[in-house]
GUFI-632338 format. One record per residue: z negated, y negated, x of N, C-alpha, C, CB in turn. Coordinates in pm, whole numbers, plus 50000, padded with zeros to 5 digits. Atoms other than C-alpha are relative to their C-alpha. Glycine has a CB too. Example, Ala and Ser with C-alpha at 12.3 -4.5 7.8 and 13.67 -1.06 7.14 Angstrom:
# GUFI-632338
500005011950089492205045051230500004988050090498754999749901;500065011949918492865010651367499274989149923501424995450041;
# end
This chain:
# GUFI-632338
499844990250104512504441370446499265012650043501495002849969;500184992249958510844472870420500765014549959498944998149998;499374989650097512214504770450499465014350073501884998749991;500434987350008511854541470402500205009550166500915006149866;499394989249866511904569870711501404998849977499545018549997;498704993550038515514579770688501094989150101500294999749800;498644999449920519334573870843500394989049935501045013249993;499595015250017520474535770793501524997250079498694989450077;499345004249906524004523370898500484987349927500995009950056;499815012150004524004487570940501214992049975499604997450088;498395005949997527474467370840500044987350143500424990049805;499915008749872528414454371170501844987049991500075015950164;498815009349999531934436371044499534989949852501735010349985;500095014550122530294414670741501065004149879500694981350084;499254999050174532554423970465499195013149898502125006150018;500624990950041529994449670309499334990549900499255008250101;501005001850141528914442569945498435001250008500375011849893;501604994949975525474459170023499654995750158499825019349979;500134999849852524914439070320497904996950002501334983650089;499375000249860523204442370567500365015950009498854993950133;499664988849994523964479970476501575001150025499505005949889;498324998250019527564495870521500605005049889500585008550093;499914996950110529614501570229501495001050035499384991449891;498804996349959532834514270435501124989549972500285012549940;498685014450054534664479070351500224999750181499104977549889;499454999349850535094481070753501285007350029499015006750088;498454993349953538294504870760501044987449976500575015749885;498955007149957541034492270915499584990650096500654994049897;501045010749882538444463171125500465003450120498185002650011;500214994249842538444486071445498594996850051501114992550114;501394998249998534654480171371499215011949920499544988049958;500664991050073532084503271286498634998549983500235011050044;501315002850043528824503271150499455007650102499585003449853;501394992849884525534510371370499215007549906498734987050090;501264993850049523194540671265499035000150077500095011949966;501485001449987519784537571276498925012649984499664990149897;501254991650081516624559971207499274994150025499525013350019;502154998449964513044553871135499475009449952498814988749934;500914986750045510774582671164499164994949860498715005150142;500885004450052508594562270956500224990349886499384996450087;499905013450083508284532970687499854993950053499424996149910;500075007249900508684502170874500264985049943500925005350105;499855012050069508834465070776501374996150139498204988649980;499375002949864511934452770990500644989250011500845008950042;498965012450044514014420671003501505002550094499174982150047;498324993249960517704432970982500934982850057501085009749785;499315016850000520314406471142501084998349924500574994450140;499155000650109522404392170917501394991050053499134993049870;498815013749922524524366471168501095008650078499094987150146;499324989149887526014399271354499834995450124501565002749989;499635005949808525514382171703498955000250075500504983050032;501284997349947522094399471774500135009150115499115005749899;499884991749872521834418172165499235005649905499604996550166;501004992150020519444439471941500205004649915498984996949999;499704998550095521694448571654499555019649958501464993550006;499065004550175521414463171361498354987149986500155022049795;501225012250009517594439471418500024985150069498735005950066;499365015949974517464402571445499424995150130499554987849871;500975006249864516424388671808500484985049996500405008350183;500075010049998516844351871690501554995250012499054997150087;498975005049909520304347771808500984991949890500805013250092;499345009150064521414328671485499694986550010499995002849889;500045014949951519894300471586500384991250098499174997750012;499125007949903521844294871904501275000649965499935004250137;498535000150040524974297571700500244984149951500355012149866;499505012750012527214263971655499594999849818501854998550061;499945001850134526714250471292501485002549940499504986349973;
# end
């Protein structure tokens, strides 16, 4: 996806309508969303499996997940 310069916070507990954005459906979790910036416009691939060492971006790691 690409997106604009600006302040991004990623939904890190999965119950977010606007995912992979946050949309405060996390209260109560004891999770919290990750903020981001890009100075810039940037093409990026957000993770969507939550179980990335590189979160809120994808470093593959849905594919070593069990089916």
């Amino acid at each position: 996806m690409t997106l604009a310069a600006g302040d991004y916070w990623w939904c890190s507990c999965g119950r977010s309508k606007t995912q992979p954005f946050c949309d405060g459906s996390h209260k109560g979790t004891g999770l919290a969303p990750v903020k981001f910036t890009l100075t810039e416009e940037k093409t990026v691939a957000m993770c969507a499996c939550k179980h990335s060492g590189k979160e809120p971006f994808c470093d593959g790691s849905h594919a070593k997940l069990p089916e």
